[in-house]
C-alpha positions in Angstrom: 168.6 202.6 106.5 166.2 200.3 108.2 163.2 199.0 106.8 160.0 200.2 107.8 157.3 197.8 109.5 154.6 198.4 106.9 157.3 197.7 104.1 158.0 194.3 105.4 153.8 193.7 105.8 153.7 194.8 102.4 156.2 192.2 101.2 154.5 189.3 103.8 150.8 190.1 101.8 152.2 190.3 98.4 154.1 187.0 99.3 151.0 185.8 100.4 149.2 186.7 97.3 151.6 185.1 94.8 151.6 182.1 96.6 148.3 181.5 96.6 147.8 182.7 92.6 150.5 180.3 91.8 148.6 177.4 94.0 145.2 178.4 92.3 146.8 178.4 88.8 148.6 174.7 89.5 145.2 173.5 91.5 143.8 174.6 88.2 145.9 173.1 86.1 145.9 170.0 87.4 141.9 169.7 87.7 141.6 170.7 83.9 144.1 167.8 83.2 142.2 165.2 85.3 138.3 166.4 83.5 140.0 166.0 80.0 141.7 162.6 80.7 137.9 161.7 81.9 135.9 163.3 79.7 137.5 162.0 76.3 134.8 159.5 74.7 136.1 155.8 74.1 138.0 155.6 71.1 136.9 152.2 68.8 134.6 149.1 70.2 134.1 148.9 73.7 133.1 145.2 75.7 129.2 144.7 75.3 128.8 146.9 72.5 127.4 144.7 70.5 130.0 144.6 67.5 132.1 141.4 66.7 135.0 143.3 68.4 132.8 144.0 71.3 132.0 140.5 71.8 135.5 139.4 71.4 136.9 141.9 73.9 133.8 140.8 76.5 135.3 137.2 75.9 138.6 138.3 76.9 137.6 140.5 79.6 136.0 136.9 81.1 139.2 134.7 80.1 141.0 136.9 82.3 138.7 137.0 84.6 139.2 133.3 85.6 142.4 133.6 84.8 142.7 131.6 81.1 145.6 133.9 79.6 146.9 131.3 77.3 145.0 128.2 78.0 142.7 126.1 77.3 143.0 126.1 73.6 140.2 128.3 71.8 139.4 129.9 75.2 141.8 132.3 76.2 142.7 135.9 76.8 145.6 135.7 74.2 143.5 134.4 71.3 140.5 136.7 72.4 142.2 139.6 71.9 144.5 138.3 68.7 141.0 138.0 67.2 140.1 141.6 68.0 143.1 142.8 66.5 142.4 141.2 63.3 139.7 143.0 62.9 140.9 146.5 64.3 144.3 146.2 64.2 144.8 149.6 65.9 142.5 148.3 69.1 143.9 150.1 72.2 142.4 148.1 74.7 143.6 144.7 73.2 147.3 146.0 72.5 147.4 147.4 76.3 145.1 144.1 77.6 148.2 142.0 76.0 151.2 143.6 77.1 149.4 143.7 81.1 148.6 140.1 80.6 152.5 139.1 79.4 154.3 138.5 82.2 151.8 136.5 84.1 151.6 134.6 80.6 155.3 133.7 81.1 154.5 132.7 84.4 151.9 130.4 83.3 154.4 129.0 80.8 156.9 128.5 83.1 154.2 126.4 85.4 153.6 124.4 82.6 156.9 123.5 81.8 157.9 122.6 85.2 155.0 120.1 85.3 156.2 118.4 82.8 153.6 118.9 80.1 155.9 119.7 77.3 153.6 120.3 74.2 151.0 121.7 76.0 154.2 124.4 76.9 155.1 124.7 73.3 151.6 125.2 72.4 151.4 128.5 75.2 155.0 129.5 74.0 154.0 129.6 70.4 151.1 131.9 71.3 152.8 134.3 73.0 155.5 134.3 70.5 152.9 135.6 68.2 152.5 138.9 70.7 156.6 139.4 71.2 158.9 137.0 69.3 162.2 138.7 70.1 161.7 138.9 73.9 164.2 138.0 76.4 161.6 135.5 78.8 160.7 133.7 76.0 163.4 133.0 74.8 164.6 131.4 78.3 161.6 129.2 78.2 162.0 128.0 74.9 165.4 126.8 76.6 164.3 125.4 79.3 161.6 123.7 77.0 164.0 122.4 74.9 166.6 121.1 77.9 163.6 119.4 79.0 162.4 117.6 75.5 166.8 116.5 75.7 166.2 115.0 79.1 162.7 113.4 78.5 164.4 112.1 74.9 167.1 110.2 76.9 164.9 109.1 79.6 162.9 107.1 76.7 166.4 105.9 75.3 167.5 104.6 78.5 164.2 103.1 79.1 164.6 101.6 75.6 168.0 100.2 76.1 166.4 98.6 78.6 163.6 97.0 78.0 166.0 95.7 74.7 168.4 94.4 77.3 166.1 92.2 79.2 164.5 90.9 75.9 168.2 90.3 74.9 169.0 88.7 78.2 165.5 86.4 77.9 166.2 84.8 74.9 
């Protein structure tokens, strides 16, 4: 019983064949995948389109640019796009625009805090509490803020007892 030469040619093309179906069905596949993901219109308000939520989101889209994610006051991504979502609440780009812009946030927080500007800290933690008031990194910060207002609070006493002890000591 030996297998014949055209019988294992045979077996070769129609290996051949398969292959390449199964490459041209996958290739396929993957290119009608791609055109859909790309050819879906914008859901909702786009940046520039005119609309209040358009205008908001261009805002943001600049506050980010320069990198204002929670500050100054009035003028910053997180507030941007908190004001989109109160007026479409279901707003894609803003929900996705605020979880990318989170950690950086934190780490914008965490600059703050260590330079020793305390309320302008609490002011960024409050507003990001507002996006995610369970999570973990806030919740470190708002320790670290609070070890910090202990510290700065017996700083002032000690400079207090003092400044009472040379008045004591001058009279």
């Amino acid at each position: 019983m030996s297998t014949s030469p055209s019988t294992t040619a045979n077996r070769r093309g129609l290996l051949f064949v398969v292959l390449a179906a199964a490459l041209v069905l996958v290739g396929g596949g993957l290119w009608y995948a791609h055109a859909a993901i790309h050819s879906t219109p914008a859901q909702g308000h786009t940046a520039n389109d005119g609309s209040e939520v358009g205008v908001m989101l261009d805002l943001a889209d600049k506050a980010y640019q320069d990198k204002h994610l929670v500050a100054p006051v009035g003028s910053n991504v997180y507030e941007f796009y908190f004001s989109v979502l109160q007026l479409d609440p279901n707003n894609a780009v803003a929900q996705r625009r605020l979880r990318d812009a989170f950690k950086p946030a934190c780490d914008v927080v965490e600059s703050t805090l260590n330079g020793g500007d305390l309320d302008e800290a609490q002011r960024e933690l409050s507003l990001l509490r507002q996006y995610d008031p369970h999570n973990y990194k806030l919740a470190l910060l708002g320790s670290v803020l609070d070890a910090q207002r202990i510290i700065e609070r017996r700083r002032h006493e000690a400079e207090a007892a003092r400044i009472q002890a040379q008045q004591a000591g001058g009279n």
